[in-house]
Backbone of each chain as ProteinMPNN parsed JSONL, in Angstrom:
{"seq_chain_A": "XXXXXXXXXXXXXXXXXXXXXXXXXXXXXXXXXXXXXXXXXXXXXXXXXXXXXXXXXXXXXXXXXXXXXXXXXXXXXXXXXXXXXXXXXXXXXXXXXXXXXXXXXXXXXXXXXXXXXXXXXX", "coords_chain_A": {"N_chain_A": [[0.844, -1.204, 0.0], [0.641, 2.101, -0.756], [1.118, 5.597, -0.937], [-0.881, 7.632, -3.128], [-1.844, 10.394, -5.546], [-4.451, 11.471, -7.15], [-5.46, 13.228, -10.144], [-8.335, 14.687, -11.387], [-10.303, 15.193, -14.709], [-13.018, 16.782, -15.478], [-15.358, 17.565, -18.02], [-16.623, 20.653, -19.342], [-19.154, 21.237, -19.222], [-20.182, 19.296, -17.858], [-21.66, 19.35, -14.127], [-22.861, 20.548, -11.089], [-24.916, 18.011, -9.442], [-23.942, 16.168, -10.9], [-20.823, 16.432, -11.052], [-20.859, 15.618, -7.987], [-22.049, 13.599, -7.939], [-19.738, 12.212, -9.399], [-17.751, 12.367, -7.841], [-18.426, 10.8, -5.441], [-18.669, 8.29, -6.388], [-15.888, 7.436, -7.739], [-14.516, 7.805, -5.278], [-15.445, 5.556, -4.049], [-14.981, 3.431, -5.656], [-11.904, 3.365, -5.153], [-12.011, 2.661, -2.065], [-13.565, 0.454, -2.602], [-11.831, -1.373, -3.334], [-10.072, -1.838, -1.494], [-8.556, 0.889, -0.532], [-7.319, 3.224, 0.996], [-9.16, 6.247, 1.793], [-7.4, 9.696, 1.872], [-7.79, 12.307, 1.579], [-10.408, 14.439, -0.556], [-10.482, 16.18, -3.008], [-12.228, 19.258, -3.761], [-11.593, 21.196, -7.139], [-13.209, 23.219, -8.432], [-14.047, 24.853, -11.211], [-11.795, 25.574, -13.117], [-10.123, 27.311, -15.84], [-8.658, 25.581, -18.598], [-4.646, 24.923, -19.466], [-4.087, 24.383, -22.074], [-6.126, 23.363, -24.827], [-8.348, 20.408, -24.375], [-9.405, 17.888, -26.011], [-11.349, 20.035, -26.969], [-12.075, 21.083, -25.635], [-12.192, 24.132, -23.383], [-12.015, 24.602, -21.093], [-12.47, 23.11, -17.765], [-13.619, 20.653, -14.722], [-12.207, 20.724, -11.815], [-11.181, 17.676, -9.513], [-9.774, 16.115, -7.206], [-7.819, 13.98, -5.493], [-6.217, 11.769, -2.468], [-5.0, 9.247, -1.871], [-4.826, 5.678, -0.308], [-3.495, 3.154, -1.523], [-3.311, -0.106, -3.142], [-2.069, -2.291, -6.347], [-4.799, -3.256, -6.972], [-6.525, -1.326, -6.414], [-5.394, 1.025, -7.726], [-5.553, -0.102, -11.161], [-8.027, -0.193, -11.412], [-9.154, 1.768, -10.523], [-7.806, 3.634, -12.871], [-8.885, 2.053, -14.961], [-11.624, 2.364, -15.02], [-11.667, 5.301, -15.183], [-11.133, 6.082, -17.755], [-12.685, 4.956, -19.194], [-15.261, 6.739, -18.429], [-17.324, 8.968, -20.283], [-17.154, 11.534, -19.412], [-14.696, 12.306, -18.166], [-12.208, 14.167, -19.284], [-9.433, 14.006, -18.508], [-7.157, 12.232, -16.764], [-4.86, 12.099, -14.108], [-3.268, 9.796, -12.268], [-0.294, 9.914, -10.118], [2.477, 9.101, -7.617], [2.284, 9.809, -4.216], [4.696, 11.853, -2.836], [4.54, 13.606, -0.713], [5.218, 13.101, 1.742], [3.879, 14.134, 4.675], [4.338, 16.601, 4.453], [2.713, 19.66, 3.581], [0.601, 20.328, 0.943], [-0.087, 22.075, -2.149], [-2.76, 23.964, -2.53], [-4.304, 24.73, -5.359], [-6.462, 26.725, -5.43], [-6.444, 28.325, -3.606], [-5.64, 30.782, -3.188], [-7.106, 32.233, -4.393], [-9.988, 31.78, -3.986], [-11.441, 31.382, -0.822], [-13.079, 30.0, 0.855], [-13.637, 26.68, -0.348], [-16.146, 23.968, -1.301], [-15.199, 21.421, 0.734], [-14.78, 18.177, -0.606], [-15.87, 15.804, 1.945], [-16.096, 12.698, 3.718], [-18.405, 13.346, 5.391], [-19.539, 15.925, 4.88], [-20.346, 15.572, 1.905], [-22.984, 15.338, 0.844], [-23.707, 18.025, 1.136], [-23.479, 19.391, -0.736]], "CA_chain_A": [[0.0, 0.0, 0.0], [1.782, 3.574, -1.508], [0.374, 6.887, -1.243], [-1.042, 8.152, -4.346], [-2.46, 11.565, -5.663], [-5.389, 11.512, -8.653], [-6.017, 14.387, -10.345], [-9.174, 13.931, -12.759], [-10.371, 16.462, -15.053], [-14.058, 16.428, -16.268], [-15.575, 18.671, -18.986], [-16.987, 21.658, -18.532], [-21.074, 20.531, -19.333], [-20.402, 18.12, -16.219], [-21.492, 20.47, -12.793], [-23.473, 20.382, -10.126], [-24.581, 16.631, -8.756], [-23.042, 15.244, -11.791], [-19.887, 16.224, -9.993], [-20.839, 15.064, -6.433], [-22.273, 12.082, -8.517], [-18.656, 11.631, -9.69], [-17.165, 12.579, -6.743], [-18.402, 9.696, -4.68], [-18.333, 7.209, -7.363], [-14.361, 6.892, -7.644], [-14.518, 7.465, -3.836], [-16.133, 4.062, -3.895], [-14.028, 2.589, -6.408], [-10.8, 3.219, -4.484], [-12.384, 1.99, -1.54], [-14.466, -1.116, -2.798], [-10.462, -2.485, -4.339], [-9.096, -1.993, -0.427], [-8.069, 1.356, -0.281], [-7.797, 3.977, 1.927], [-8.957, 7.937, 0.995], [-7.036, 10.53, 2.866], [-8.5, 13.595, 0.99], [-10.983, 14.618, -1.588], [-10.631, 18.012, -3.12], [-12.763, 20.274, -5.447], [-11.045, 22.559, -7.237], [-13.835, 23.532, -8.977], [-13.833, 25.027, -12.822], [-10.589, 26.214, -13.941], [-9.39, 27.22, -17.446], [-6.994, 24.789, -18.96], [-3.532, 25.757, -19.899], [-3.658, 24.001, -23.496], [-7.173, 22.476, -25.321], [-8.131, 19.048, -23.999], [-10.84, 17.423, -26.753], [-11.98, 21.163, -27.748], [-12.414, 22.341, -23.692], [-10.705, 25.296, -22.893], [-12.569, 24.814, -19.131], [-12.487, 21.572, -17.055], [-13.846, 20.91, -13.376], [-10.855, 19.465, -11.58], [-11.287, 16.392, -8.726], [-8.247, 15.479, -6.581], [-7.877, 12.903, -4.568], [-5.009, 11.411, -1.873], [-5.446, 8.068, -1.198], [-3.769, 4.828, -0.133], [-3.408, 1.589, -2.184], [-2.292, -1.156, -3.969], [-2.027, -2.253, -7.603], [-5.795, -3.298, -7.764], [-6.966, 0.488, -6.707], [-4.557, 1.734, -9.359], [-6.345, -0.913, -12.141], [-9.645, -0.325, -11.488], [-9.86, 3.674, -10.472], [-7.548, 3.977, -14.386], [-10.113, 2.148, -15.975], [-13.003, 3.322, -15.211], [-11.871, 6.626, -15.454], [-10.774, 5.501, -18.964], [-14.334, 4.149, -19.328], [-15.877, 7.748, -18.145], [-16.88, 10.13, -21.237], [-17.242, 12.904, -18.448], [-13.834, 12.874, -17.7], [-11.08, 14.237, -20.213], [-8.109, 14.03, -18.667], [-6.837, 12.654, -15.738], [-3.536, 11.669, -13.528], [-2.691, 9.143, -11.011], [0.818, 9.418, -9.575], [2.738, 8.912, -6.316], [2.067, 11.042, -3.242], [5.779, 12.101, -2.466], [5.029, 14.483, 0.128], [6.4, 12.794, 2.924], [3.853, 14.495, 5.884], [4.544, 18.151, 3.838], [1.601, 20.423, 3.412], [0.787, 20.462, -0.719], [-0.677, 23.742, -2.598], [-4.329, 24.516, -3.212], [-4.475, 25.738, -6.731], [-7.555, 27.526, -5.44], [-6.549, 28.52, -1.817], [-5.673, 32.228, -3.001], [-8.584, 33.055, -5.155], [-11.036, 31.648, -3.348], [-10.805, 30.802, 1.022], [-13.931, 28.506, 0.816], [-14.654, 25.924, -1.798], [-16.714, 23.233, -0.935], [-14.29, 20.212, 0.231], [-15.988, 17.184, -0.382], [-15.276, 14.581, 2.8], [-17.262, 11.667, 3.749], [-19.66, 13.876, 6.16], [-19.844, 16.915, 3.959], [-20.618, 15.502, 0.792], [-24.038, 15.798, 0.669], [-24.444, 19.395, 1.25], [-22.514, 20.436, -1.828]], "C_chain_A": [[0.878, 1.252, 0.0], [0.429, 4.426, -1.229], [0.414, 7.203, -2.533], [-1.841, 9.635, -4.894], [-3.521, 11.141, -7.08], [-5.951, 12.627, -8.722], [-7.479, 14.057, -11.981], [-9.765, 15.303, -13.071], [-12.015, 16.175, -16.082], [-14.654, 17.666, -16.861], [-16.419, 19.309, -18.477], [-18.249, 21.948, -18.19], [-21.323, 19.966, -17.978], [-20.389, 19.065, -15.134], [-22.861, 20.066, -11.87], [-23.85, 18.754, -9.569], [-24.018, 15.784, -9.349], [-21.957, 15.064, -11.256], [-19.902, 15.154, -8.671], [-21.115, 13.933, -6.663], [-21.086, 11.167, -8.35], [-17.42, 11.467, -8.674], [-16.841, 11.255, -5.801], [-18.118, 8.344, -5.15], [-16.51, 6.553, -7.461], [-13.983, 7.022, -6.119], [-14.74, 6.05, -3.44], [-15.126, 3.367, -4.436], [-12.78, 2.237, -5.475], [-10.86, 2.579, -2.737], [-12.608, 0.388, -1.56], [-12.668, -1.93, -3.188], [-9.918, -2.178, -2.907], [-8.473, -0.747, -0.506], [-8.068, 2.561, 0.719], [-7.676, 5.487, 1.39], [-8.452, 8.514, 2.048], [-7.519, 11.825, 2.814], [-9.183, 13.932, -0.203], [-10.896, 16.19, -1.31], [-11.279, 18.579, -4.035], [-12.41, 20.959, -5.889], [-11.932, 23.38, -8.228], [-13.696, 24.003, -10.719], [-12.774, 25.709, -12.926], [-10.426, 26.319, -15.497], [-8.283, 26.24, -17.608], [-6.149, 25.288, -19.897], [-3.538, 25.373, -21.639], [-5.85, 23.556, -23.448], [-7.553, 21.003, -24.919], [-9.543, 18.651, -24.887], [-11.741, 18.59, -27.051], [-12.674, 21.633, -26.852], [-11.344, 22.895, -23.738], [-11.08, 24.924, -21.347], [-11.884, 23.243, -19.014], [-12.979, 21.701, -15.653], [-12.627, 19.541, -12.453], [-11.463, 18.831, -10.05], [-9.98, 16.383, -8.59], [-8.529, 14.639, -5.67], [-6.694, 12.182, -3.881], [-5.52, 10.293, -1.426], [-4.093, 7.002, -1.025], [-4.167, 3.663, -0.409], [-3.137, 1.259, -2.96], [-3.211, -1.058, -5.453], [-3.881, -2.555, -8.185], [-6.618, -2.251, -7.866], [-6.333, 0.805, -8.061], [-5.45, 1.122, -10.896], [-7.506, -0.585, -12.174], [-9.956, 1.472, -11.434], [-9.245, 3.777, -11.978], [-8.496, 3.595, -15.299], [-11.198, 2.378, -16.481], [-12.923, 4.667, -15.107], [-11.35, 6.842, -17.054], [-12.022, 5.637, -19.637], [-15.321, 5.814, -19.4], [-15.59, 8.996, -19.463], [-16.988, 11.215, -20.519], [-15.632, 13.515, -18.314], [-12.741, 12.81, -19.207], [-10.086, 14.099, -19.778], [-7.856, 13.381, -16.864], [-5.402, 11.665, -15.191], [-3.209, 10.669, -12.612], [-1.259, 9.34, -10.87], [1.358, 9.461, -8.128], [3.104, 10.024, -5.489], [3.664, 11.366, -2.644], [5.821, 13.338, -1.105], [5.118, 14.06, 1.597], [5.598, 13.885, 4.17], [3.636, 16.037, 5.462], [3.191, 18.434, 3.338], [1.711, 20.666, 1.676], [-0.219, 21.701, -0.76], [-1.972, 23.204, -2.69], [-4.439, 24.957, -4.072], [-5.473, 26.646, -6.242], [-7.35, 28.59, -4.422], [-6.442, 30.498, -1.906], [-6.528, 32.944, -3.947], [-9.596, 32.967, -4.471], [-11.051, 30.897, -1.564], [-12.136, 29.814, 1.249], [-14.257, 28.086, -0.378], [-15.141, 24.726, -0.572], [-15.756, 22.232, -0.832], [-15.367, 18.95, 0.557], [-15.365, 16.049, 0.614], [-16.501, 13.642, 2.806], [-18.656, 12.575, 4.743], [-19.999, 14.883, 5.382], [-20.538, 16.502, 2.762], [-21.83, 15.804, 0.349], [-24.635, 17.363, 0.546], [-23.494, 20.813, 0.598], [-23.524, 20.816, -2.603]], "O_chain_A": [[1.812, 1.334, 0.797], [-0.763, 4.125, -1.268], [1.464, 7.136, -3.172], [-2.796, 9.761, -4.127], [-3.045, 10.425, -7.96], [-6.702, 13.132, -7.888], [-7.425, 13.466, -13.059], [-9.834, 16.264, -12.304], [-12.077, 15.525, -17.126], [-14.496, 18.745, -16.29], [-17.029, 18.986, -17.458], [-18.595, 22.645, -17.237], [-22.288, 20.094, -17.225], [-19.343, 19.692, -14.969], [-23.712, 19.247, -12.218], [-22.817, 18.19, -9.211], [-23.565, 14.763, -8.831], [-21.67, 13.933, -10.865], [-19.167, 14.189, -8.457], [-20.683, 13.046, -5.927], [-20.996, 10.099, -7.744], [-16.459, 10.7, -8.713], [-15.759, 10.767, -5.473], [-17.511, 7.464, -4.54], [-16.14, 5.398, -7.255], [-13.08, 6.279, -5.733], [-14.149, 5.53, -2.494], [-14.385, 2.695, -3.718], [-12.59, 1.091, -5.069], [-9.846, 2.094, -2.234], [-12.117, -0.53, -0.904], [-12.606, -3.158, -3.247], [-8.708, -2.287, -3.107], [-7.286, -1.059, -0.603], [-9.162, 2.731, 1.259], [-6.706, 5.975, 0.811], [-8.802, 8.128, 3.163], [-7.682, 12.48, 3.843], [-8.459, 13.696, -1.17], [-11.047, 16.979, -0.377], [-10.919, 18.423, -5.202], [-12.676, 22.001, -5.29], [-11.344, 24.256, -8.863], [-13.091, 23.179, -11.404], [-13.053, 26.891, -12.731], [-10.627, 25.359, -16.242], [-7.265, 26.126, -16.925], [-6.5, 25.912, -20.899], [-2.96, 26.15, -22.399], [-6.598, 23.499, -22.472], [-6.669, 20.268, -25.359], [-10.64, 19.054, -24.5], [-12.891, 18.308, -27.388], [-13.64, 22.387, -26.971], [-10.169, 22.601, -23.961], [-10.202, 25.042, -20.493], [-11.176, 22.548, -19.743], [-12.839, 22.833, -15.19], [-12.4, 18.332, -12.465], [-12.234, 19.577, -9.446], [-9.143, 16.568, -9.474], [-9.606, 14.667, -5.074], [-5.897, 11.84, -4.755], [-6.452, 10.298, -0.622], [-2.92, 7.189, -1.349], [-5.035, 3.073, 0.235], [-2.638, 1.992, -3.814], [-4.215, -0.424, -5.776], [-4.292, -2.256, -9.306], [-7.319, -2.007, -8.848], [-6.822, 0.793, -9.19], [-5.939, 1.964, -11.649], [-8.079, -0.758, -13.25], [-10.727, 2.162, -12.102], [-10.187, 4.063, -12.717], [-8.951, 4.304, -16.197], [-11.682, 2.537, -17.602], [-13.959, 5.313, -14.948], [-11.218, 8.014, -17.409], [-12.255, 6.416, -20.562], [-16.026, 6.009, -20.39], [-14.576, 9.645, -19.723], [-16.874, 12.185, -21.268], [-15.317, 14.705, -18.336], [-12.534, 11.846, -19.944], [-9.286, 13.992, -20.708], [-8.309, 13.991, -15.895], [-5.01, 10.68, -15.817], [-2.43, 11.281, -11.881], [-0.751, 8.74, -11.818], [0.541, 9.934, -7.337], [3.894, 10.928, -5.761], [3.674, 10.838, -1.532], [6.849, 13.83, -0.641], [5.064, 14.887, 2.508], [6.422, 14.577, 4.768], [2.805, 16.695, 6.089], [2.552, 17.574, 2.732], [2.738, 21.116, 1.168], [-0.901, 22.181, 0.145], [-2.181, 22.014, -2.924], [-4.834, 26.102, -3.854], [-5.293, 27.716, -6.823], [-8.021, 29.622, -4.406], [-6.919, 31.3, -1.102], [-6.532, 34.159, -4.146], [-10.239, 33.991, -4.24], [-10.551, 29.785, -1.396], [-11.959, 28.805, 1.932], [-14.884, 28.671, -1.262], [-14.725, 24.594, 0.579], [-15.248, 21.871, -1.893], [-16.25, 18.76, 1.393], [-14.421, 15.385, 0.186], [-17.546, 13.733, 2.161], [-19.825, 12.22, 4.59], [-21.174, 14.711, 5.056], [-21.518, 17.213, 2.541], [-21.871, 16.584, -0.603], [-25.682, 17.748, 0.026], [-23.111, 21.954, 0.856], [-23.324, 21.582, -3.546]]}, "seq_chain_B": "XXXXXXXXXXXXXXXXXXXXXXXXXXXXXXXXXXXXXXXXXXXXXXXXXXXXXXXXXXXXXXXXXXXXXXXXXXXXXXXXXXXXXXX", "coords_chain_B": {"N_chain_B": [[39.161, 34.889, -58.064], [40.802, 35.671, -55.482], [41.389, 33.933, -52.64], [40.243, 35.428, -50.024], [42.234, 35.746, -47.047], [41.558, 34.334, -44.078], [41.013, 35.715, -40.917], [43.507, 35.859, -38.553], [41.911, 34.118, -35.467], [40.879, 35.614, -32.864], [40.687, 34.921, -29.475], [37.926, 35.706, -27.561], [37.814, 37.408, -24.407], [36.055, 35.419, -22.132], [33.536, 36.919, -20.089], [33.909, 35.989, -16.492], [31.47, 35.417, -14.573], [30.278, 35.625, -10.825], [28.71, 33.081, -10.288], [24.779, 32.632, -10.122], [23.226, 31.91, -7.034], [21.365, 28.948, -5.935], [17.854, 29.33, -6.059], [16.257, 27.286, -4.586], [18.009, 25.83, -3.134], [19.133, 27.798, -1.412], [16.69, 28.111, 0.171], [16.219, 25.424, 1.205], [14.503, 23.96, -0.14], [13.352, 20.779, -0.779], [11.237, 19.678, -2.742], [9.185, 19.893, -5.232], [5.769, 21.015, -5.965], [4.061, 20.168, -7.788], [1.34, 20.928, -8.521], [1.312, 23.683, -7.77], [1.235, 25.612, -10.241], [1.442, 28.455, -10.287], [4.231, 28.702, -9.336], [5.486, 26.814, -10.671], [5.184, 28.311, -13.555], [6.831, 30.733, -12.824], [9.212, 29.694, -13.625], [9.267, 28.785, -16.266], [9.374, 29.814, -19.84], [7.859, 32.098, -21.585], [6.588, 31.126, -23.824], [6.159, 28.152, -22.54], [8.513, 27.377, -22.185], [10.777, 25.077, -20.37], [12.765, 26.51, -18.235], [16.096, 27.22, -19.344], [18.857, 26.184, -16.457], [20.96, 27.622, -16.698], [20.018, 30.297, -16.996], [18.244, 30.75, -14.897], [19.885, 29.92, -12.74], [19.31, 27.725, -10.82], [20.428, 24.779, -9.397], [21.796, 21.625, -10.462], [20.229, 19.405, -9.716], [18.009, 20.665, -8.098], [16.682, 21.453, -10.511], [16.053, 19.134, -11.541], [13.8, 18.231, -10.307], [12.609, 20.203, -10.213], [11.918, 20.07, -12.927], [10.709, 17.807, -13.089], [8.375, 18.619, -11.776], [7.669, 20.426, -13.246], [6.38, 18.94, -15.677], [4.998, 17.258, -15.421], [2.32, 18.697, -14.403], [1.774, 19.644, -16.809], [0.842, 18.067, -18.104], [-1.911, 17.701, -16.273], [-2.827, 19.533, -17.628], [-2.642, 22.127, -16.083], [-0.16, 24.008, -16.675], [1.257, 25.042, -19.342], [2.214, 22.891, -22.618], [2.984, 24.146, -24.919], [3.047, 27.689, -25.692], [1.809, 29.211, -28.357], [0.434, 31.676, -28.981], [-0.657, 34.489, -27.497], [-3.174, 34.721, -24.96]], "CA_chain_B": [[39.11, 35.531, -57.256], [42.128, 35.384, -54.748], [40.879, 33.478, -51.894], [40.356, 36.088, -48.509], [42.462, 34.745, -46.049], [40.72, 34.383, -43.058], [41.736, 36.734, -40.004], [43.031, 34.849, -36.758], [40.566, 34.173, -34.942], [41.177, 36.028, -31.452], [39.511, 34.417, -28.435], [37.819, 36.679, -26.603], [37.688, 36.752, -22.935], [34.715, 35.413, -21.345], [33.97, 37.465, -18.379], [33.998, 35.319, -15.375], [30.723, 35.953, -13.817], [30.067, 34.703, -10.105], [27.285, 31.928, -10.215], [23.797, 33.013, -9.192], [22.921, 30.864, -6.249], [20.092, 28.154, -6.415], [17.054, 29.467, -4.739], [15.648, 26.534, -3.963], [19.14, 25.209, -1.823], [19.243, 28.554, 0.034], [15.742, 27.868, 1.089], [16.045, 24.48, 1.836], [13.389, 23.043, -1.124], [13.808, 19.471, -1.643], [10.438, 18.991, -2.898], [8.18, 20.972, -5.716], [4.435, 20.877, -6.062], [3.121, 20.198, -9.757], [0.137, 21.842, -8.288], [1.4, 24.861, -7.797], [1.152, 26.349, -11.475], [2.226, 29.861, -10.695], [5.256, 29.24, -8.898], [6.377, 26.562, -11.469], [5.192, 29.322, -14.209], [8.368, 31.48, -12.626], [10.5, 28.547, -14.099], [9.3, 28.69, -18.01], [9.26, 30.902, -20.508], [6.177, 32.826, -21.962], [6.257, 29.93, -24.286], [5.793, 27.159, -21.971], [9.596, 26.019, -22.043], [11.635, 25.36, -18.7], [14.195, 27.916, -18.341], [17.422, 26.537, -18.929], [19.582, 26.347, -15.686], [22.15, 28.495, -16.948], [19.306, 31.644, -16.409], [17.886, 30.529, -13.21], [20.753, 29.405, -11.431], [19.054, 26.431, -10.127], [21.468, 23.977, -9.481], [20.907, 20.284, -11.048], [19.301, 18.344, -8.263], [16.782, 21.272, -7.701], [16.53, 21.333, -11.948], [15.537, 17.72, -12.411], [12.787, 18.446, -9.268], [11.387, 21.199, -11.128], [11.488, 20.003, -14.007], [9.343, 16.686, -12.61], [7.089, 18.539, -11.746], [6.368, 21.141, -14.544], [5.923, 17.753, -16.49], [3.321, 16.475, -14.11], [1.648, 19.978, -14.157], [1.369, 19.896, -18.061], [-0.698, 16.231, -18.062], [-3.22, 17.793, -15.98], [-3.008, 20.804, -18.203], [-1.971, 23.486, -15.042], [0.614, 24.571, -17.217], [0.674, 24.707, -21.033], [2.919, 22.564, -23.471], [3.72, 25.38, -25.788], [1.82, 28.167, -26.344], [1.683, 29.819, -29.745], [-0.134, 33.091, -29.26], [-1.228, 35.014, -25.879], [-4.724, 34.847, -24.74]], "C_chain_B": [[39.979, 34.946, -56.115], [40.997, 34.67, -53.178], [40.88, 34.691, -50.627], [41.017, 35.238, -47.437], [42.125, 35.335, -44.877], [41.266, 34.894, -41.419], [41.531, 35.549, -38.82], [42.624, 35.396, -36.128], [41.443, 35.134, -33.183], [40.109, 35.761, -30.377], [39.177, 35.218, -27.854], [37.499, 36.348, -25.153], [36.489, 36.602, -22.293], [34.948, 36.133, -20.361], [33.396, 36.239, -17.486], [33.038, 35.736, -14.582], [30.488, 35.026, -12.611], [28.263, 33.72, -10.455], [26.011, 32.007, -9.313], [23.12, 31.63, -8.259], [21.23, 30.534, -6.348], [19.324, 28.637, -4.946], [15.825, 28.641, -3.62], [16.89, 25.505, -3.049], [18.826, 26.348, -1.201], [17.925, 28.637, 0.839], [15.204, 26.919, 1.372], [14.817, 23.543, 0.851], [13.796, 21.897, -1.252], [12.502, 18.87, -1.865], [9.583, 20.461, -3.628], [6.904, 20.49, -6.079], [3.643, 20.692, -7.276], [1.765, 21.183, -9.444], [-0.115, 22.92, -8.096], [2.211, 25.623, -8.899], [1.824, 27.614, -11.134], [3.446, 30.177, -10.355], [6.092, 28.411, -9.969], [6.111, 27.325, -12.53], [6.339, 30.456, -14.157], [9.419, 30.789, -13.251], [9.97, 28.213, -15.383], [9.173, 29.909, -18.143], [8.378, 31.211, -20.868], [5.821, 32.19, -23.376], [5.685, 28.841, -23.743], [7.344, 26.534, -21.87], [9.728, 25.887, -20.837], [12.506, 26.086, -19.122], [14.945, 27.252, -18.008], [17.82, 27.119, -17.168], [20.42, 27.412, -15.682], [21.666, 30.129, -16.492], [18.616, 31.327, -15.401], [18.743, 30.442, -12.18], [20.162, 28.579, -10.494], [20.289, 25.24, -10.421], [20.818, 22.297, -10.123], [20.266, 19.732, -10.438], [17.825, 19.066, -8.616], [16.017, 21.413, -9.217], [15.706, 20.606, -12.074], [14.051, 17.642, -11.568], [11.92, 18.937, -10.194], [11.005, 20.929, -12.148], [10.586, 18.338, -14.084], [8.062, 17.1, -12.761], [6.435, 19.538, -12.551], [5.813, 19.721, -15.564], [4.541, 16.957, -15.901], [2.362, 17.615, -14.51], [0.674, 19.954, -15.713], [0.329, 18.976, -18.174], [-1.634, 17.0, -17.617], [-3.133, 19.219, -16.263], [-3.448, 22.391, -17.084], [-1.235, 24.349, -16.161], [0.641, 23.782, -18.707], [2.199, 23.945, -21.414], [3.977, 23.624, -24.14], [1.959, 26.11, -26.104], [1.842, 29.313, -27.415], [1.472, 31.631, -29.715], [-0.113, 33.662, -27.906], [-2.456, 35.192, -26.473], [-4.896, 35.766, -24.611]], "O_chain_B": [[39.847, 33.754, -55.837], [39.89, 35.152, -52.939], [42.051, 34.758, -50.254], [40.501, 34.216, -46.985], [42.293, 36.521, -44.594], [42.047, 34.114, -40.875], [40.623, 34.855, -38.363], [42.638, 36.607, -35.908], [42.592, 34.959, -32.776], [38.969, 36.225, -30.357], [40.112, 35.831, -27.34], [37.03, 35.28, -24.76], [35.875, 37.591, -21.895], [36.01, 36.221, -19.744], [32.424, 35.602, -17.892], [33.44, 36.5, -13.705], [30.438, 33.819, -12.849], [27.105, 34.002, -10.763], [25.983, 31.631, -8.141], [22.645, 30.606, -8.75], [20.271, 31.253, -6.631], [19.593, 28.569, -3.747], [15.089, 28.932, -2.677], [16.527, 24.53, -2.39], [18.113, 26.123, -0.224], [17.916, 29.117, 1.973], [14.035, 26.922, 1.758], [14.364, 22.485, 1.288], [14.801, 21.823, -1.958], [12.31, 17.745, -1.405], [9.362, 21.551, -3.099], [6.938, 19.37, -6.588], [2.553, 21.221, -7.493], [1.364, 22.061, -10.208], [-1.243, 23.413, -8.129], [3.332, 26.116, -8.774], [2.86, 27.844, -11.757], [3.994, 31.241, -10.643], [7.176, 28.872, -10.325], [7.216, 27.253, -13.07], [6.742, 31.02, -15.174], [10.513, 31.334, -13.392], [10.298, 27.066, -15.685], [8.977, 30.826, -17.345], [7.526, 30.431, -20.443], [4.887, 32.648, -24.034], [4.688, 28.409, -24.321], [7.482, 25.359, -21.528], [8.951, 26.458, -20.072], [12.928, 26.245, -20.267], [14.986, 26.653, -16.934], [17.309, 28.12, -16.665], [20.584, 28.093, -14.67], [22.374, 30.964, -15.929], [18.369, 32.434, -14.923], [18.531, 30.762, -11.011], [20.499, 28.709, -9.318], [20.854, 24.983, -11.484], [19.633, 21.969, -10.178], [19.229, 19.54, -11.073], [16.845, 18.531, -9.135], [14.789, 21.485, -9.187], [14.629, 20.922, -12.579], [13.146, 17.018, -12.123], [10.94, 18.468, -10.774], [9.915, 21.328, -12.559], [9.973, 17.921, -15.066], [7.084, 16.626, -13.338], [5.22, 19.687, -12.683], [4.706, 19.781, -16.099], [3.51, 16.326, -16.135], [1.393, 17.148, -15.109], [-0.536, 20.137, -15.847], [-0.873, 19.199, -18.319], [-2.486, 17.203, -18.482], [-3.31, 20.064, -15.386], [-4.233, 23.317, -17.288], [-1.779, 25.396, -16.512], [0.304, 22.666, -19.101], [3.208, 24.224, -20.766], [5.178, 23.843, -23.988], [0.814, 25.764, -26.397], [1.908, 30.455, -26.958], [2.14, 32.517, -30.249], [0.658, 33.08, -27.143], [-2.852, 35.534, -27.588], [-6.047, 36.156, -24.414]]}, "name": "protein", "num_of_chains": 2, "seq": "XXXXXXXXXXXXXXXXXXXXXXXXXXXXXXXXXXXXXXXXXXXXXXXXXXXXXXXXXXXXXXXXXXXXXXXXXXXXXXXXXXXXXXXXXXXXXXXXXXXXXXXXXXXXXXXXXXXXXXXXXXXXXXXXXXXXXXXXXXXXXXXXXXXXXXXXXXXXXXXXXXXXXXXXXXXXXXXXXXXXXXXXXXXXXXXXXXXXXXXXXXXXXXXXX"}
């Protein structure tokens, strides 16, 4: 079991419970294969730096979790599988305990973070 | 036509400039954030390249860091590839 970061990037049509839809859904996934979540983040709609499938937008999903190779298999493919999502990242959580950035944290001081008690009342 | 013969060459003297120190050793960085777009944005050009070493004065270690993680950054399109025009 490795720490891992997933950044997923779904188009810009996809918003409101579709999100929280999608939200919980790979929450599950990485769960249901044995793993453990440490953080879900919304970073809500950003512009993207280049075109991704003829979006300039995207609504970005992050996620810190912990587990093995069948999390990794199963959250890639069904986010593979997902025409919602254009783009997205798994790689390994290297921060060692260290506090990571908020892309959002200095534009905006509340976004909605989605945890397991919150989620609903996004 | 008589061939020009070709003037020796005279080396000129590089100046010897001291070496701008890496600002991620004097503040202790051994770890950069792909997620934080605007600070790796200080480390390309208004293209999208990485800025050679040679104009940063990042030393190699802290180089191959940064340059991890503008590569990470680009995948989840934080930071652009190349970009052609300005928005």
């Amino acid at each position: 079991m490795k720490d891992y970061e997933c950044v997923v990037i779904f188009a810009p049509a996809v918003a409101g419970d579709a999100i929280v839809g999608a939200t919980k859904k790979y929450a599950d996934v990485i769960t249901s294969q044995g793993g453990e979540i440490k953080e879900i983040d919304d970073w809500g709609k950003r512009s993207l730096a280049y075109e991704i499938n003829y979006h300039r937008e995207g609504h970005y999903l992050f996620y810190r979790f912990k587990g093995g190779k069948s999390v990794l298999d199963e959250l890639g493919r069904q986010l593979r599988i997902d025409e919602n999502v254009i783009r997205h990242m798994i790689v390994r959580d290297d921060l060692k305990g260290r506090s990571h950035y908020k892309p959002y944290a200095e534009t905006q001081e509340a976004r909605p973070v989605h945890t397991e008690e919150t989620e609903e009342d996004v | 036509m008589a061939r020009v013969k070709p003037k020796p060459k005279v080396k000129k003297e590089r100046q010897l400039r001291s070496r701008k120190p890496c600002k991620f050793c004097k503040d202790h960085i051994d770890f950069m954030d792909y997620k934080d777009d605007k600070k790796l944005r200080r480390f390309m050009t208004e293209r999208g390249k990485i800025t050679p070493r040679r104009i940063t004065g990042t030393c190699a270690r802290h180089q191959r860091i940064l340059a991890a993680a503008i590569k990470k950054a680009r995948m989840v399109a934080l930071v652009p590839f190349v970009r052609e025009y300005y928005r």
